[in-house]
N, C-alpha and C positions, 0 to 999 in steps of 0.2 A: 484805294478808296477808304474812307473814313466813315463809320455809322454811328451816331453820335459825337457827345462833345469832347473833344480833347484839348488838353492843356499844350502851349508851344512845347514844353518839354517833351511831352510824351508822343507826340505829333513825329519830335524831331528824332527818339529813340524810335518808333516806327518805321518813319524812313530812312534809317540808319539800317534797321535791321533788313529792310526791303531793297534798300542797295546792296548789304554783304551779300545777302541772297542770292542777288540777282549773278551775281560778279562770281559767286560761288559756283552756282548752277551750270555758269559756262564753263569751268575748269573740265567737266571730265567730256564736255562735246568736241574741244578745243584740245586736252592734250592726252585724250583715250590710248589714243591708241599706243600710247607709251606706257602703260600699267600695266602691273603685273598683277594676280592674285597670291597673297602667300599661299606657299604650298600647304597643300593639306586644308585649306579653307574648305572649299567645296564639297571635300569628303563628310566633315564636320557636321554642315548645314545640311548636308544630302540624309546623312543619319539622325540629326534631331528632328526634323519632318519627320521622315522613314518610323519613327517613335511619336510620333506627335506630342513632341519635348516641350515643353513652355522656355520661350528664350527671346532675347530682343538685341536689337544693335540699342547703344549707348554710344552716344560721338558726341563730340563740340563743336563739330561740323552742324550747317547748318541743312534744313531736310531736302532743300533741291542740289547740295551737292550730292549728299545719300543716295538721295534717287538715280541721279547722273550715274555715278558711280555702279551702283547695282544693275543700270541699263545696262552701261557699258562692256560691266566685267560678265554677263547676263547670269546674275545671281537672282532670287527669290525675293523677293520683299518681304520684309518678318510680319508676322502680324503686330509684332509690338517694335516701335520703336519712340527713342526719345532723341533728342536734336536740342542744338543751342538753343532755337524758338520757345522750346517746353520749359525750361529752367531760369530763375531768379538769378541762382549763382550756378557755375558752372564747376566742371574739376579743374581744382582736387577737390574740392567740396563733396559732400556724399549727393548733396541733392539728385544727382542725376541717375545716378542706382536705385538710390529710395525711390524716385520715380517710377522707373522701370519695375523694382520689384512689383508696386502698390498697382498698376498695368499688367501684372504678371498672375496677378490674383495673391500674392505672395506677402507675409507679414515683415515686417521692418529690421524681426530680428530672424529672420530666414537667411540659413549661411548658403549663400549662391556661389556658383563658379562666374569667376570672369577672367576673360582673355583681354590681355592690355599690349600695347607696344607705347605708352608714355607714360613716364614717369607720375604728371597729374592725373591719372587717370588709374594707375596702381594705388597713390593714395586715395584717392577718390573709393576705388571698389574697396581698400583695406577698413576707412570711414565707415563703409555702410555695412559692414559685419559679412565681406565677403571672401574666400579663398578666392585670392590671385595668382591667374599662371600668366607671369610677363613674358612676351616674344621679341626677344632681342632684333628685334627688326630696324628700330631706326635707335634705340637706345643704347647703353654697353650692357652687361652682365654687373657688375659693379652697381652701375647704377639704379639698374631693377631691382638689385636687393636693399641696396640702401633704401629705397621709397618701400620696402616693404614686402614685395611680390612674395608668395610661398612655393613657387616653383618658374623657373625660365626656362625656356626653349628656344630652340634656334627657327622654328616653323609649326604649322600644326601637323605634321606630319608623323610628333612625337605625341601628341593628344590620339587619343581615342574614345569615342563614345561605346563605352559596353551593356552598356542597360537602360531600363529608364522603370521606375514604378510609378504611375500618377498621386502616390501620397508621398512617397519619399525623395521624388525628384533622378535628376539624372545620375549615372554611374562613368566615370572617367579614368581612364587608363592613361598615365604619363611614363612615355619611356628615358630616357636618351635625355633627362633634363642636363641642365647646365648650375643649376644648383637648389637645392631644397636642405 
């Protein structure tokens, strides 16, 4: 539904974006139960709550597959996230960090950690003044270092959350990287 006036083009990028949506949304009802979580996720997210850590997902994905997805694998909903929907331009772009940071209550040139497993999405978080730990999960090693990552891993089972101070941000412990 449409409230107000919109031009054919913008009409026709709305329902573009309400198709991928739609078509997205069904991926994790449809093929759930073939997903795995990376390991060590869970732990992660269970200790940034446990801290009550300021943190968000960042995807390209668009928010009903997000949703789908967090059902599925029954993970937490973050309170911040960002989705295809929220962004102009997507990654590599920084936009979608900066986003998040500025949702995070967090200034622009705030050095944040981020967990990537793509290559745009390394440059993306390297773009917006972040330490990257790439998870060789669908990329190589090679190639997360070329885009930039400052640390790779094979899961997050080599992360750790050790601390957290509400002015300083959180503390991380990488073991067992694959290159820094």
């Amino acid at each position: 539904m449409f409230v107000g006036r919109c031009s054919g083009v913008e009409r026709h990028k709305w329902l573009k974006i309400l198709d991928v949506s739609s078509i997205e949304g069904s991926i994790p009802r449809d093929f759930g139960a073939d997903a795995a979580l990376v390991q060590g996720a869970k732990s992660i997210l269970a200790s940034l709550e446990a801290l009550n850590a300021r943190w968000a997902i960042v995807t390209s994905g668009t928010r009903a597959l997000v949703e789908g997805w967090l059902e599925v694998l029954k993970l937490d909903h973050p309170k911040t996230m960002v989705v295809a929907e929220d962004c102009e331009t997507g990654k590599p772009d920084a936009e979608p960090y900066l986003l998040a940071k500025k949702r995070l209550g967090l200034s622009a040139e705030t050095v944040a950690c981020v967990v990537e497993d793509s290559v745009a999405g390394v440059v993306s978080g390297k773009a917006s003044n972040c330490k990257v730990i790439g998870l060789a999960t669908t990329h190589s090693t090679m190639q997360l270092r070329q885009a930039g990552a400052d640390f790779i891993v094979k899961d997050l089972r080599s992360v750790e959350v050790t601390g957290h101070d509400p002015a300083e941000g959180v503390t991380i412990k990488i073991c067992n990287s694959l290159a820094d």
